[in-house]
VORO-273605 format. One record per residue (C-alpha): residue number from 1; residue in one letter; x negated, y negated, z negated. Coordinates in pm, whole numbers. Each point is the difference from the previous one (the first is absolute). Layout:
// VORO-273605
REC seq type      x      y      z
REC NUM    A      X      Y      Z
...
***
This chain:
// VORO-273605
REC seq type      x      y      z
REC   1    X  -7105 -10713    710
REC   2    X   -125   -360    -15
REC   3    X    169   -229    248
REC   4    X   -213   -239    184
REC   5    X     86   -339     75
REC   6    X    126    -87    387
REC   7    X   -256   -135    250
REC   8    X    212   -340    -17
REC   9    X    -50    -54   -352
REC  10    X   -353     53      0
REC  11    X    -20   -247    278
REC  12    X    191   -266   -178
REC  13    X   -205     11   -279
REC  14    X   -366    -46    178
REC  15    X    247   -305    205
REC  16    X     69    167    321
REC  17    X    304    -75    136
REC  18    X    113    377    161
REC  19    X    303   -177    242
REC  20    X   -329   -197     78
REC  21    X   -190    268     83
REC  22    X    311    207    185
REC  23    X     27   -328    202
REC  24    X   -356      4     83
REC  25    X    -62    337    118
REC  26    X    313     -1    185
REC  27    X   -122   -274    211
REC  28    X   -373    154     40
REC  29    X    196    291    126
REC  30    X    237   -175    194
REC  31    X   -253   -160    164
REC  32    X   -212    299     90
REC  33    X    316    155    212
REC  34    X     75   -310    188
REC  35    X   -400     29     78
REC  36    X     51    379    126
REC  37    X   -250    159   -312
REC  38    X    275    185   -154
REC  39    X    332    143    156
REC  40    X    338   -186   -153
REC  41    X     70    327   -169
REC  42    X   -301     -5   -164
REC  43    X     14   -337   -122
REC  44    X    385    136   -132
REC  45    X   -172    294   -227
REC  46    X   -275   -247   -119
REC  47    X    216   -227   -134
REC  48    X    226    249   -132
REC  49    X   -285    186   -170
REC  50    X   -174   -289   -164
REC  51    X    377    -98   -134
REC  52    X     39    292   -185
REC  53    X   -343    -32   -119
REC  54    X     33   -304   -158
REC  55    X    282     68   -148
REC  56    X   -118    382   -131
REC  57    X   -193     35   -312
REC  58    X   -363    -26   -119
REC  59    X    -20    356    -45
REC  60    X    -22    283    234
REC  61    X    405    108     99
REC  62    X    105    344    160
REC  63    X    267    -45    195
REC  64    X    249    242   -227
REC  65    X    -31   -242   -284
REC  66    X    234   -261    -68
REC  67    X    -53   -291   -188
REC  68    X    219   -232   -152
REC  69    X     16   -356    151
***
């Protein structure tokens, strides 16, 4: 098995900031449920979802395997 780097560090490297870019989509999203386009929950699993993107790997995961942080 080759381990892939985390979304993060490839980020970093190219200079994108990922807090940045948590901040930012946080706020898109934010702003689309106080606009009605997506229900609060919604906005919840979004977040949530590109969170634990971010912070996966490069390379495809199953969710059985376990990687060391």
């Amino acid at each position: 098995v080759i381990p892939g780097d985390r979304v993060t560090d490839v980020l970093s490297r190219v200079q994108y900031s990922p807090s940045e870019l948590v901040k930012t989509v946080k706020t898109a999203i934010d702003q689309q449920v106080r606009k009605g386009g997506i229900k609060p929950k919604e906005g919840v699993g979004l977040i949530d979802f590109y969170e634990e993107t971010i912070h996966g790997y490069t390379y495809l995961q199953t969710p059985d395997v376990k990687r060391e942080a």
